[in-house]
C-alpha positions in Angstrom: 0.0 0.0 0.0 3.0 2.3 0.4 6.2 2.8 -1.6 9.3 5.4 -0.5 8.6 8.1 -3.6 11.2 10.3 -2.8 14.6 10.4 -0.3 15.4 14.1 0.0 17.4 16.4 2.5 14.6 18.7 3.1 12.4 16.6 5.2 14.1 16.8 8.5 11.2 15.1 11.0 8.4 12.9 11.3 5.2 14.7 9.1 2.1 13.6 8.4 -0.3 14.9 5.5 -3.4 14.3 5.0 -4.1 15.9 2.1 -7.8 17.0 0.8 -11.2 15.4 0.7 -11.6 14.1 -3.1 -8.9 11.9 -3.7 -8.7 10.9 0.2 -5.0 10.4 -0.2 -2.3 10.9 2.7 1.7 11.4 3.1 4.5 11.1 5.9 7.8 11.4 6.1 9.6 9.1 8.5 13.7 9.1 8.4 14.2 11.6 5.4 11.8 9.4 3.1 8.3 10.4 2.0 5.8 7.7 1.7 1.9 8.4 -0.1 -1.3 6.4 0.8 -3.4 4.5 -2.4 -6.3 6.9 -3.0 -9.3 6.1 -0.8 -12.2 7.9 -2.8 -14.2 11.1 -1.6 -13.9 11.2 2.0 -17.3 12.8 2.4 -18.4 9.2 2.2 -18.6 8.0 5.4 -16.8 4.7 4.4 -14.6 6.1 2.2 -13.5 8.0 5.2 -13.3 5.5 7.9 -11.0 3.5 6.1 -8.8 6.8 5.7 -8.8 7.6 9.1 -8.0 4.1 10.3 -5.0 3.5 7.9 -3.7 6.9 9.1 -3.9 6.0 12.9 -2.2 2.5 11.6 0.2 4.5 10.6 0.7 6.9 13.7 1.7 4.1 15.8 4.9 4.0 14.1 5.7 6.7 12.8 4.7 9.3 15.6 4.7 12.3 13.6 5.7 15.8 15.3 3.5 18.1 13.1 0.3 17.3 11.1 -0.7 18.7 8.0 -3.8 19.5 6.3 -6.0 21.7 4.0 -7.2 25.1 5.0 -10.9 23.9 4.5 -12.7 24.1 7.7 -15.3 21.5 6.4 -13.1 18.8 5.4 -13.4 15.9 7.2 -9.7 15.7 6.6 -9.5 19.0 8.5 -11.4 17.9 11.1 -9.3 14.6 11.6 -6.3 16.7 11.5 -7.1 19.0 14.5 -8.1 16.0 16.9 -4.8 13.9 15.9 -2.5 17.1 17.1 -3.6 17.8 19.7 -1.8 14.8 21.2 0.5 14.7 18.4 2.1 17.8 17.6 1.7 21.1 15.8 -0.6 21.5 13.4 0.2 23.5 10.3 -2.7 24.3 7.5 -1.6 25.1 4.1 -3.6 26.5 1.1 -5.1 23.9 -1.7 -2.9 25.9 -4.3 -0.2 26.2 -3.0 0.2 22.5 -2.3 -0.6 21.7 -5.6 2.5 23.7 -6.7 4.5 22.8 -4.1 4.3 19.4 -4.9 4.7 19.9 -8.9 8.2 21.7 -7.7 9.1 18.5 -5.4 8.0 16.4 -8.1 11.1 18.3 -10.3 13.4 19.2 -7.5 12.9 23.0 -8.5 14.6 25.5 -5.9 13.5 29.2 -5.0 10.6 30.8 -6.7 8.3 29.6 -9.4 4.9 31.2 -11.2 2.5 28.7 -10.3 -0.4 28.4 -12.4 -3.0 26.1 -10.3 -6.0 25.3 -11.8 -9.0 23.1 -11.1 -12.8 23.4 -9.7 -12.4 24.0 -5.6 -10.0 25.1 -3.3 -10.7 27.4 -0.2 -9.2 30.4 0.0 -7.9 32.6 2.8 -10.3 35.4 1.8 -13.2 32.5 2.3 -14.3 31.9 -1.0 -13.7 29.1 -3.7 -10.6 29.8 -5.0 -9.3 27.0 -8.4 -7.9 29.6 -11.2 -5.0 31.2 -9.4 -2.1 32.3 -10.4 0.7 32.6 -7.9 4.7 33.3 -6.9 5.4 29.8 -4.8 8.0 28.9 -2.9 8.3 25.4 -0.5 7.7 27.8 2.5 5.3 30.3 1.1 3.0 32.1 -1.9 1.7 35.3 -3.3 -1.1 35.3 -4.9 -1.0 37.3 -8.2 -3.9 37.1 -9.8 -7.0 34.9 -10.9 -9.9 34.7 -12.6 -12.9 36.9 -11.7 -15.0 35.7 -8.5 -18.8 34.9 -10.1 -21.6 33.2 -8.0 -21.6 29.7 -8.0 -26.0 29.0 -7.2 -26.9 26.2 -5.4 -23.1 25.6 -4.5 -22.2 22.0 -4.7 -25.2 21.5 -7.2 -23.7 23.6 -9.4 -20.6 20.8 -9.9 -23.6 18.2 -10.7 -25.4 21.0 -12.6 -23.0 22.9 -15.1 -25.7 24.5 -16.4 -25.7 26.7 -13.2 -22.6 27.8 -13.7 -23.1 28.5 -17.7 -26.3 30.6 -16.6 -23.9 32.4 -14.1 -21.7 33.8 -16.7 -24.0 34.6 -19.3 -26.1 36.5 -16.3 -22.5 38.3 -15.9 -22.2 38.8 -19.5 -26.0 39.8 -21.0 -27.6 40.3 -17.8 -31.2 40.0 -18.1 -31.3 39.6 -21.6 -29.5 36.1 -20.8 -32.5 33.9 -22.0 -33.0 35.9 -25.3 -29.7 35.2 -26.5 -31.7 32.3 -29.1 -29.2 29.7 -28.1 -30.2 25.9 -27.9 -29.0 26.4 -24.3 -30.9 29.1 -23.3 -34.3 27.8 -25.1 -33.7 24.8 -22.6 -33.8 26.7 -19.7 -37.0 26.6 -17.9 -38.1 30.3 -17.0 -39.3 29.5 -13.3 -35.8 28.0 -12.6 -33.9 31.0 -14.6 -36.3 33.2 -12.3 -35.0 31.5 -9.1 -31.5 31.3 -10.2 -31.0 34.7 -11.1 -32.5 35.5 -7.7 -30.1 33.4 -5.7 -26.9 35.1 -8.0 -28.2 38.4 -7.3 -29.1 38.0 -3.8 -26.2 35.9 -2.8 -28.5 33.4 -1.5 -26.5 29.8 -1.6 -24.0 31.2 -4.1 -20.6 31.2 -3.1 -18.3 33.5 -5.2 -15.6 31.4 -7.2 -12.5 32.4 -9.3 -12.4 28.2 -10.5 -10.8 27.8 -13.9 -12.9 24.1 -13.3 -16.6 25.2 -13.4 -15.3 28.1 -16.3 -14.9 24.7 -18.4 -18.1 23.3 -16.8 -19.9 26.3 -18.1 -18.4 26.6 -21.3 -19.0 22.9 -22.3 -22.8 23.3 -21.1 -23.4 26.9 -23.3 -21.7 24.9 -26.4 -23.3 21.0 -25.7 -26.8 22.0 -23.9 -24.9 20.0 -20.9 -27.5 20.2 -18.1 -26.7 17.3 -15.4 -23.4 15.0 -15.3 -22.6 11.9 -13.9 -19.2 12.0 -12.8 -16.5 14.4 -12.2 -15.0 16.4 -15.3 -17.7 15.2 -17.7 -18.3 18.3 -19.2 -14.9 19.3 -19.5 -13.8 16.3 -21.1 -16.6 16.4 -23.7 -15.8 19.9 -24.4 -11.8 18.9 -24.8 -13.0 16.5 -27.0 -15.1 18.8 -29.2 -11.6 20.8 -29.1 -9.7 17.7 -30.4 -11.5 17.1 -33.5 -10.3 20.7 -34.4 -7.0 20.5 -33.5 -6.0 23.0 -36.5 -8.2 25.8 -35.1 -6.0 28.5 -34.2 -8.9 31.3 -33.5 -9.6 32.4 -29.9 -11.7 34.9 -28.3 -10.8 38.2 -26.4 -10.5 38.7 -22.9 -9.9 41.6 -20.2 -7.0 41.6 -17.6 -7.7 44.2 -14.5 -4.2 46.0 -14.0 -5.0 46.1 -10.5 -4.6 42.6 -9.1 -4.2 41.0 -12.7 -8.0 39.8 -11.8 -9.1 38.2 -15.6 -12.3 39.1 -17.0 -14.1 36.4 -19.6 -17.3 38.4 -20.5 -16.0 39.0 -23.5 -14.8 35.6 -24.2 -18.6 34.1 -22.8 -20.2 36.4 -25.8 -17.8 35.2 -28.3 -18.6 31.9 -27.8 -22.6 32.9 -27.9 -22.1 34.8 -31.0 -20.1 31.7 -32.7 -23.2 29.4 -31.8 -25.7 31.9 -33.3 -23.8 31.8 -36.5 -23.7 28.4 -36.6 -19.8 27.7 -36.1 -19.5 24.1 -35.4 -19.0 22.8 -31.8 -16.0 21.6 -32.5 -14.1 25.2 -33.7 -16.1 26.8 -30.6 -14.1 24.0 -28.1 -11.2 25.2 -29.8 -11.1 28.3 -29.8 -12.0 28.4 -25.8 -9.1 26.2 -25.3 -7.0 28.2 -27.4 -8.3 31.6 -25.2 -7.2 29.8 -21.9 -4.1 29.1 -23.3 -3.2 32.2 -24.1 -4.9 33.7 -21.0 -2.2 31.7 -19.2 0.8 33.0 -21.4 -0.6 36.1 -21.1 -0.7 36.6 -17.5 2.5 34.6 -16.9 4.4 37.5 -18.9 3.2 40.1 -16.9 4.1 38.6 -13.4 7.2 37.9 -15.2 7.9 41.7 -15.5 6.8 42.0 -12.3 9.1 39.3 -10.5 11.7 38.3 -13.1 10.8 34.2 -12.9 10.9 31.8 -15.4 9.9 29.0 -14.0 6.3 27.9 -14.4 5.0 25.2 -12.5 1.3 23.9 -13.7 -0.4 22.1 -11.2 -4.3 20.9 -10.5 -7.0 18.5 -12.1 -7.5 21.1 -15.2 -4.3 20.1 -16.4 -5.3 16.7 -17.1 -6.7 18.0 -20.2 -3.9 17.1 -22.7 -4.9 19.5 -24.9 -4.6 22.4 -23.2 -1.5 21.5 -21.2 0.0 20.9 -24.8 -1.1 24.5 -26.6 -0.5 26.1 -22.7 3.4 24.3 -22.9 4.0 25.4 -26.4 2.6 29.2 -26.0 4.8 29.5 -22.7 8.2 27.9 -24.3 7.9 30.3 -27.1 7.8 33.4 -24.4 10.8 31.9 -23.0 9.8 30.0 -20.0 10.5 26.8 -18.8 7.6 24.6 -17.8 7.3 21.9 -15.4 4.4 19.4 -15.2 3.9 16.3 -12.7 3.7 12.7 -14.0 4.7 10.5 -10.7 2.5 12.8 -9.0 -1.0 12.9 -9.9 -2.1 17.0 -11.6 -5.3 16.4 -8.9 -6.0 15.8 -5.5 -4.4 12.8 -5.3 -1.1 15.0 -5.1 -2.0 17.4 -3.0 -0.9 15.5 0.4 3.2 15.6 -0.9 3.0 19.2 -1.2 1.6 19.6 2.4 4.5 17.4 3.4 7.0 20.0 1.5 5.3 23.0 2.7 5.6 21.7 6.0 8.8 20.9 5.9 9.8 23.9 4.6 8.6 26.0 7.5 11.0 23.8 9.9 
């Protein structure tokens, strides 16, 4: 169940990580070594989870760690855990979703000092108490700056709207048309049944079960369901790997849609890439060049934004990092547009680009901060 991944001078004493609540997935260091769980599911099954937590007391008993690590969410069950096991254990050190995702794509290549991180994916809790998952930050082992993101829109009915992109895709159009949102003569918007546009508009404008999110993961959930009609899914990532494949069959697209980037804060601003896509599917562009050009926009996005912090901070380093970078295709136009702006990129492929990588860069983080 456990292998040694890596032997490495910076882990000085006894640490265990317990990573976040998707994946279920743990680390500890014991003697210089790092060792990593198998993945145990979403821990917010209650089976899922007792499993978890008895493998990690299991563990415990031999290891006997001196600090415990886990993920700033106060409702993780992870969280949770974490608090009870220190306080007989030892200190107890929280560290951001983000910046454990690139902390552990920088372990992962053995990359020293400062790197742009991009981390992207669909939730991640921020210390500003929202739902952070398109950030854009300088990372160290030890510590981050955030330094910039994608703009914060409602997310209604919370968790729902992960099982129901369409929430989301009604969230940005709301943002981009306002009220004219259902009279954009769509074959999404004709879907949408008035009472629940009605309700859902109220909850985004009266903040009613709508958490604000800056996730680069329910962007792609609400760009798949304005281009499919994607409603309800089944599993995780569905409708971002239906809209990567849409993207795939027009691999020779090289089109992409604008975009605005606030100065102040480098906060990034899609309305205008939301109506390109709307006015694309009112002139009948096929699916398939709409993917593509989205994919194409995010990549560049990314370039984009990586050049300015570059001005700002002189680092060439880009570490990529989070479960939105399992999409090959954008990794690969994202790599290529970066390498020709003169950067060098790092990926992970020991360590998962999800969750389920998250606990190794607690375990650096951690044992960066002595």
């Amino acid at each position: 169940m456990f292998g040694i991944i890596l032997a490495m001078n910076r882990f000085k004493k006894p640490v265990l990580a317990l990573g976040a609540e998707s994946k279920g997935v743990f680390s500890f260091v014991k003697g210089g070594n790092l060792f990593t769980s198998n993945e145990f599911g979403n821990l917010g099954d209650y089976n899922n989870f007792a499993r978890y937590e008895a493998s990690i007391k299991d563990r415990m008993r031999k290891i006997k760690p001196r600090v415990i690590v886990c993920d700033m969410h106060p409702d993780y069950n992870s969280h949770a855990l974490a608090r009870d096991l220190s306080l007989k254990n030892g200190e107890l050190i929280e560290v951001q979703h983000h910046h454990a995702h690139i902390a552990s794509c920088m372990l992962e290549n053995d990359l020293k000092g400062k790197v742009i991180g991009v981390a992207f994916d669909g939730t991640g809790y921020g210390p500003d108490n929202n739902i952070w998952g398109g950030e854009f930050l300088i990372s160290s082992y030890k510590d981050f700056t955030r330094m910039g993101h994608f703009k914060y829109l409602p997310m209604p009915g919370a968790d729902m709207a992960v099982k129901e992109p369409w929430r989301m895709a009604a969230s940005y159009l709301y943002d981009a048309f306002g009220d004219s949102s259902l009279r954009l003569g769509i074959p999404f918007t004709k879907k949408i049944p008035v009472k629940e546009w009605r309700v859902l508009r109220g909850m985004i404008s009266k903040g009613i079960n709508s958490p604000l999110t800056s996730s680069a993961g329910r962007l792609f959930d609400a760009a798949s369901a304005i281009t499919s009609s994607i409603f309800k899914v089944a599993h995780e990532a569905q409708a971002p790997v239906s809209l990567q494949r849409l993207a795939e069959e027009a691999w020779y697209e090289e089109g992409l849609y604008p975009y605005d980037i606030q100065k102040k804060g480098l906060v990034i601003d899609v309305r205008k890439t939301i109506m390109g896509i709307v006015k694309d599917i009112k002139s009948n562009v096929a699916r398939e060049i709409v993917s593509a050009r989205f994919h194409n926009t995010i990549a560049a996005i990314i370039n984009d934004m990586c050049m300015r912090i570059k001005a700002k901070s002189g680092i060439r380093k880009i570490a990529l990092s989070g479960g939105v970078f399992q999409n090959a295709l954008l990794t690969e136009k994202t790599e290529r547009l970066l390498e020709e702006s003169g950067f060098s990129v790092y990926k992970q492929a020991a360590f998962s680009m999800n969750d389920s990588g998250v606990s190794r860069g607690q375990a650096a983080v951690a044992s960066a901060r002595g």
